[in-house]
C-alpha positions as CSV (number, residue, x, y, z in Angstrom):
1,X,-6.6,32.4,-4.0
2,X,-6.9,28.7,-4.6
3,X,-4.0,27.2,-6.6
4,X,-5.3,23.8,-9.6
5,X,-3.1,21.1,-8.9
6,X,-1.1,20.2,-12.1
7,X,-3.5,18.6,-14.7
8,X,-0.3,15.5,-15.1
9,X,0.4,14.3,-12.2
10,X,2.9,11.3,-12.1
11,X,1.7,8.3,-10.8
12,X,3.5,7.5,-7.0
13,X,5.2,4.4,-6.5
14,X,2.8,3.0,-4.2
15,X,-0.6,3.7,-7.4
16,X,1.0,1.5,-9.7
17,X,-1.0,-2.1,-10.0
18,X,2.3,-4.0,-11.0
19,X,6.1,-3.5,-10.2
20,X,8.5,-1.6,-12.5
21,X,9.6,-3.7,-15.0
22,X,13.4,-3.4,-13.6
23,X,12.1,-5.1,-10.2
24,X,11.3,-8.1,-12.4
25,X,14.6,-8.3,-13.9
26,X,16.4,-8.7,-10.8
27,X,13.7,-10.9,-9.4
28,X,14.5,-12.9,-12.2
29,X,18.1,-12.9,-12.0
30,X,18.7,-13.7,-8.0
31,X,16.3,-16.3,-8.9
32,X,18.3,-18.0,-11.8
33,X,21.6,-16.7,-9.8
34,X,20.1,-18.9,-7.0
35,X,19.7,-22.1,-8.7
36,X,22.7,-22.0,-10.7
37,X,24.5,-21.6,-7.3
38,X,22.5,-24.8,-5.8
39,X,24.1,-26.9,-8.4
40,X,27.6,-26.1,-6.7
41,X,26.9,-26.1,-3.2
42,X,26.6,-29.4,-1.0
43,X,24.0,-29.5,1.1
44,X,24.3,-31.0,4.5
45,X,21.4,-32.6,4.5
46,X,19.7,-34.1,8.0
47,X,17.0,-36.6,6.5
48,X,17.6,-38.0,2.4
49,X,15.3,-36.3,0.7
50,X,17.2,-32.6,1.4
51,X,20.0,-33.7,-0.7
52,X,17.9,-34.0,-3.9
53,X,18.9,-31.1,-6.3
54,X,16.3,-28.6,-6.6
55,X,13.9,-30.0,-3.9
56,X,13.6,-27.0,-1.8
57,X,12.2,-25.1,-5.2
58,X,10.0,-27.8,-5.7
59,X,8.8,-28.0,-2.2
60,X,7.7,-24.1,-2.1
61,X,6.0,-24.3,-5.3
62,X,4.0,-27.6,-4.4
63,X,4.0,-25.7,-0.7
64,X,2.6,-22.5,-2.4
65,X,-0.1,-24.3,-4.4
66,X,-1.3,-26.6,-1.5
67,X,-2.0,-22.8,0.2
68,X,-3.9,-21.8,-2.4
69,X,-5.9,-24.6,-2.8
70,X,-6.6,-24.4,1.1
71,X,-7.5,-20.9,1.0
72,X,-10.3,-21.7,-1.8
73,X,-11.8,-24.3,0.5
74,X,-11.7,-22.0,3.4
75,X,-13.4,-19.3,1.4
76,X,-16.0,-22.0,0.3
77,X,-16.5,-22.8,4.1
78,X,-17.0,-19.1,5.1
79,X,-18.4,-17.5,2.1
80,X,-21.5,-15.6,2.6
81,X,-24.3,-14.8,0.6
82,X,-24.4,-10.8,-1.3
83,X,-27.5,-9.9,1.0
84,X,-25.4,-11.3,4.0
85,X,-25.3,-7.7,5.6
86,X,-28.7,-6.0,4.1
């Protein structure tokens, strides 16, 4: 005799489409932990432009969207028509 699988089933970890909520928070707190922090630390810094507050923040989100903008050319450059495989 077959056994129905519950009618509720709660979703797994790995069906969700975005993180718990709780994930965010902590993202957001090492974050603002991190540059509270980079105010008090001195950098030893090996050409001038390391020892400018908050340029290694500033440098992965310029970094980030010089990727992105990369990665739309590419996809222009490769992109294939719908019928491509028919």
């Amino acid at each position: 005799m077959r056994q129905d699988p519950p009618k509720t089933k709660k979703a797994m970890s790995s069906d969700r489409s975005s993180p718990p909520k709780r994930l965010w928070w902590i993202y957001v707190m090492v974050l603002g932990i991190s540059v509270i922090v980079d105010f008090f630390v001195h950098r030893h810094a090996h050409v001038s432009w390391e020892g400018i507050r908050e340029f290694f923040p500033a440098f992965g989100f310029v970094s980030c969207i010089v990727l992105v903008a990369v990665a739309h050319l590419v996809r222009l450059v490769f992109k294939r028509k719908e019928t491509y495989y028919d």
